[in-house]
C-alpha positions as CSV (number, residue, x, y, z in Angstrom):
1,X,-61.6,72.0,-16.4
2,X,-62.2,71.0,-13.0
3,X,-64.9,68.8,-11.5
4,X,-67.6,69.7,-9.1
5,X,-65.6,70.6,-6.1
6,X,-64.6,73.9,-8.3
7,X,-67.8,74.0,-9.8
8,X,-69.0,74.9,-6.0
9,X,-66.3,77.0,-5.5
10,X,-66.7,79.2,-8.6
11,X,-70.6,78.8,-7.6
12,X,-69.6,81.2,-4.6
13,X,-67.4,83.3,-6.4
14,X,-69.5,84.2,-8.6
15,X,-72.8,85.0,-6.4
16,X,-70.7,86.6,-3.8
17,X,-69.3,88.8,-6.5
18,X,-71.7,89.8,-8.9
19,X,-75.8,90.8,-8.2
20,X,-78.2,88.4,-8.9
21,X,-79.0,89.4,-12.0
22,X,-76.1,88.8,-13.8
23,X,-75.8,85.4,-11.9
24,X,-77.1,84.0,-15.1
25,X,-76.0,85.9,-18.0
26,X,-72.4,85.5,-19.7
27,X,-70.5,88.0,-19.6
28,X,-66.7,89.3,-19.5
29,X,-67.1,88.6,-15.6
30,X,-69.3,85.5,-15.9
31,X,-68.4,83.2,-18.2
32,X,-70.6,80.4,-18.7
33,X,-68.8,78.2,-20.4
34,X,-66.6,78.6,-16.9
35,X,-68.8,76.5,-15.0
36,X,-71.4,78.6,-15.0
37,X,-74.2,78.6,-12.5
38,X,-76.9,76.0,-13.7
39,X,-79.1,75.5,-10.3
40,X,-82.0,77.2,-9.6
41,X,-81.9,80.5,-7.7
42,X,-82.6,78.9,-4.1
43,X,-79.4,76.8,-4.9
44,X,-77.7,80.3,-5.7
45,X,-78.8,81.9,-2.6
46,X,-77.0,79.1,-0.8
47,X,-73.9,79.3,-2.6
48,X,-74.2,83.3,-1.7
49,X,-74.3,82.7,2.0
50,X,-71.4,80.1,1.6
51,X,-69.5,82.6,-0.4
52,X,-70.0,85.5,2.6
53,X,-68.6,82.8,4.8
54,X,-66.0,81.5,2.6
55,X,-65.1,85.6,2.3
56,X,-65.2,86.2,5.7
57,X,-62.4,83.3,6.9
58,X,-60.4,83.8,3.1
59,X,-61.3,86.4,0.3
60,X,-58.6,84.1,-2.0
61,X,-61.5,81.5,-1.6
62,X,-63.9,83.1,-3.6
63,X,-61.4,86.6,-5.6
64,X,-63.3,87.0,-9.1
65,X,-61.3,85.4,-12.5
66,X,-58.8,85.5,-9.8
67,X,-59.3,81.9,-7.3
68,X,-60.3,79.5,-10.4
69,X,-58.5,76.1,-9.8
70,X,-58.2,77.5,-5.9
71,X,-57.4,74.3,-4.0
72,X,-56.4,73.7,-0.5
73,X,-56.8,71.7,2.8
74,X,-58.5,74.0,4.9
75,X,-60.8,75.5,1.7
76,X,-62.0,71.5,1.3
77,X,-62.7,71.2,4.9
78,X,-64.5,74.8,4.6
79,X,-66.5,72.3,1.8
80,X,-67.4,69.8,3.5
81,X,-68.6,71.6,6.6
82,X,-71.4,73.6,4.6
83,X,-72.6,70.1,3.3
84,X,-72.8,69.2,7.1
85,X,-74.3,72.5,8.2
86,X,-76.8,72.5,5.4
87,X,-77.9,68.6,6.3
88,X,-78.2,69.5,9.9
89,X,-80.2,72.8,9.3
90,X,-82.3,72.1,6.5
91,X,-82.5,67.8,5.7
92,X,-82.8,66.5,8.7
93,X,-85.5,68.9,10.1
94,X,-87.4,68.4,6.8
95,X,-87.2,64.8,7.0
96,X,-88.3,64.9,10.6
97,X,-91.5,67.5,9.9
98,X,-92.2,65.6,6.5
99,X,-92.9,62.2,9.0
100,X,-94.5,63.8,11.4
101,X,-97.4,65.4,9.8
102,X,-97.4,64.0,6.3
103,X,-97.3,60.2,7.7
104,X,-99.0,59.9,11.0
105,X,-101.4,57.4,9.8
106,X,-98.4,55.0,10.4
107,X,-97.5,53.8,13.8
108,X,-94.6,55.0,15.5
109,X,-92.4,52.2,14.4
110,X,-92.7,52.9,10.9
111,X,-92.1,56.5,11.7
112,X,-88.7,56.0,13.0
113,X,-88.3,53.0,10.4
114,X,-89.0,55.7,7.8
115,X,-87.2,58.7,9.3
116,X,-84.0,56.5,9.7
117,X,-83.9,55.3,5.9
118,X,-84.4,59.1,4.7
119,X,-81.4,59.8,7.0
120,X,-79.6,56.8,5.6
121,X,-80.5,57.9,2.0
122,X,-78.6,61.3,2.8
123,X,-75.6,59.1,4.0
124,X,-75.4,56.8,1.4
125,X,-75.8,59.3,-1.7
126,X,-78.7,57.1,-2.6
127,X,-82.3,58.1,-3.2
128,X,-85.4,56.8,-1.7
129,X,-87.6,57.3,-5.0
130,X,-91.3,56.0,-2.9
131,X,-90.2,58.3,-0.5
């Protein structure tokens, strides 16, 4: 099998394809063992709008039992801007919110100090575990 780039990919294949309820279940369109889906539904419901997307510019991107292995330049840079989009839409605000009202007992130094290594965290593929 592949690794976790088609993992992704079949990810949106198979929540673009199928409803939600079968998103979970094996069956002759869903097969499990396939890299089934293994994130919680929010995670699901992000690989569904990337699937929509990933339709909309290629449906060989995301066909059912039909795109597994699917591999190409543009379908990695498709990847790697929903990573972007998602950090600039959903981390970066959070982080942001989260220090300003969960840590303004701190002065504004440690703000920024703080805000910067949540960004860095996100950079670096580390965690921030006192965070």
């Amino acid at each position: 099998m592949f690794g976790d780039y088609e993992a992704q990919r079949h990810w949106m294949e198979i929540t673009y394809n199928l409803p939600a309820e079968d998103w979970y279940r094996n069956s002759s369109k869903n097969d499990l063992m396939y890299w089934g889906l293994d994130y919680p539904p929010l995670t699901a419901y992000h690989s569904l709008i990337c699937g929509y997307v990933a339709n909309w510019i290629n449906p060989d991107w995301v066909k059912l039992n039909e795109s597994r292995g699917f591999e190409s330049y543009e379908h990695k840079l498709f990847m790697r801007y929903t990573v972007l989009v998602a950090d600039i839409l959903i981390y970066i605000p959070a982080v942001v919110v989260f220090c300003n009202t969960c840590l303004h007992s701190l002065d504004k130094l440690q703000q920024i100090q703080l805000r910067e290594l949540g960004l860095y965290a996100m950079g670096s593929n580390q965690s921030v575990s006192w965070l």
